[in-house]
C-alpha positions as a printed Julia matrix, in Angstrom:
137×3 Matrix{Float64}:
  -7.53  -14.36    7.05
  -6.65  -16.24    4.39
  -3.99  -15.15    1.61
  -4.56  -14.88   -2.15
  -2.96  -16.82   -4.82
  -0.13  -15.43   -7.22
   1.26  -17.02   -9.82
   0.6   -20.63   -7.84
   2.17  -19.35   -5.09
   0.39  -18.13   -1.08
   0.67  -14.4    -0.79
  -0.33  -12.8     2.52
  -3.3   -10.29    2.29
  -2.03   -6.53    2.32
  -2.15   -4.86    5.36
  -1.81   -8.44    7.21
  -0.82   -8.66   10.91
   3.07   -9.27   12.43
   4.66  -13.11   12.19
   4.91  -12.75   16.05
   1.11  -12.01   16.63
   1.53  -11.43   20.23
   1.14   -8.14   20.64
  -2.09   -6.2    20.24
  -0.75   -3.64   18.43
   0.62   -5.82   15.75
  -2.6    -7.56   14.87
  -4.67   -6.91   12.12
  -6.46   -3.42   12.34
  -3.99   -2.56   15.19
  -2.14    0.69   15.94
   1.44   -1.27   14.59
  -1.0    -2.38   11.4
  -1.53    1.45   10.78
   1.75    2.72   10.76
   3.65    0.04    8.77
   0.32    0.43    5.63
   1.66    4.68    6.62
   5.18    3.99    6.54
   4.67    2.06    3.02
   3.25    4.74    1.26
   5.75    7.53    3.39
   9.06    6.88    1.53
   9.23    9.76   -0.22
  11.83    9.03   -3.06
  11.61    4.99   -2.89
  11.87    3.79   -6.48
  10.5     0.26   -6.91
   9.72   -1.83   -9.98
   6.53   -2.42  -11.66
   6.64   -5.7   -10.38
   7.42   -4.71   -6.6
   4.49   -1.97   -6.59
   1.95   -4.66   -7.75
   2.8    -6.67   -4.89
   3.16   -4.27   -2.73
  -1.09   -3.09   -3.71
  -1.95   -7.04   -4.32
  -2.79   -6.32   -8.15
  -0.9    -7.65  -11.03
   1.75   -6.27  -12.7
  -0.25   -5.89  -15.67
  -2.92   -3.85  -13.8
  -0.42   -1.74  -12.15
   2.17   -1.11  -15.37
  -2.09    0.36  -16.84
  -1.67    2.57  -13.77
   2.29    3.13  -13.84
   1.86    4.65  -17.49
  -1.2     6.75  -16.66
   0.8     8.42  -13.83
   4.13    9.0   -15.69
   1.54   11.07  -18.43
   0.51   13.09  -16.0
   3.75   13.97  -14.51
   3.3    12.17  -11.15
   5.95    9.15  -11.68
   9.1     8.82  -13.76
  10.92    5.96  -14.61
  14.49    5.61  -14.84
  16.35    2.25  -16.12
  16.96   -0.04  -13.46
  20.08   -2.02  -12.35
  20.43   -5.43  -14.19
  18.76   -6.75  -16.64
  18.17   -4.3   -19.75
  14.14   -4.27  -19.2
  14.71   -3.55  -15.9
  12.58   -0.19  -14.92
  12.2     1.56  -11.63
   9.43    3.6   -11.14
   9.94    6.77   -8.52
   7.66   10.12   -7.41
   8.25   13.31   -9.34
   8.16   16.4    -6.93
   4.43   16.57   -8.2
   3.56   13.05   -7.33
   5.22   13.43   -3.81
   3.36   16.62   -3.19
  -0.1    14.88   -4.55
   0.38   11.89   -2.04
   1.38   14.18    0.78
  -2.22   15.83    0.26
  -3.87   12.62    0.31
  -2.4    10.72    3.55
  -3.22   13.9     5.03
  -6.9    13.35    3.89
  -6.77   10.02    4.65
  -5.27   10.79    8.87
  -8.42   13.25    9.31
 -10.85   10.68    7.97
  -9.17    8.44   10.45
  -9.26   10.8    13.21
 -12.83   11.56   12.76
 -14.19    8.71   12.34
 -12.33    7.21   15.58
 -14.12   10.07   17.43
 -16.95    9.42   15.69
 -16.75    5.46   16.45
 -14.39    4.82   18.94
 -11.2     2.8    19.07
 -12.42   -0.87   18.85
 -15.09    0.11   16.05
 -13.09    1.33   13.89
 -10.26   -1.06   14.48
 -13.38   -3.23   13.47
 -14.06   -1.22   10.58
 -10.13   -1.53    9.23
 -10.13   -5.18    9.9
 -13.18   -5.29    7.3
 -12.25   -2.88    4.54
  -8.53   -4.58    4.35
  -9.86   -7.81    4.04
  -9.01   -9.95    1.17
 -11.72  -10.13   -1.49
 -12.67  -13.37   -2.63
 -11.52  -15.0    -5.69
């Protein structure tokens, strides 16, 4: 798959497959591929920058700070001054925003569950594969 371009420089596609590649699990749409995009979004009180969250979702930091300030309105994220340079924010989950994404990986594992019932193991690795595929620029 190939990666996108940031700032002139190769970035691997979210959700991309282990260095090692050997084992099935850790290839893309795999069972290891599915826990570490989980275990991303599972720290509960993980305060990153802007600039880290943007990379993490493969958006710019522009797009994300647009998202960033929406949240902190609504009570979902605060940010707190970072270590180092003055600027320097880190963004974190308010009880609210922990509780909100709790309900949502929830919704997220039974749409995953069903739809493996509904299309079996390979087809929806298939289907994963697919939807977490870069876009093109």
């Amino acid at each position: 798959m190939p990666g996108t371009r940031w700032k002139g420089r190769a970035r691997r596609p979210p959700l991309a497959g282990s260095e090692d590649g050997d084992r099935v699990d850790d290839q893309p749409g795999g069972a290891g591929d599915a826990r570490r995009r989980q275990d991303k979004h599972e720290t509960p009180r993980t305060s990153l920058s802007v600039a880290e969250l943007a990379r993490r979702a493969g958006v710019t930091r522009q797009t994300m700070h647009r998202v960033v300030t929406q949240l902190v309105g609504e009570g979902q994220l605060t940010r707190a001054p970072g270590p180092g340079f003055p600027r320097s924010t880190l963004i974190g989950p308010t009880d609210a925003g922990s509780r909100r994404r709790d309900v949502a990986l929830g919704v997220l594992r039974d749409l995953e569950q069903d739809l493996g019932s509904q299309l079996g193991p390979t087809a929806l690795a298939e289907l994963r594969v697919s939807l977490t595929r870069a876009w093109p620029q």
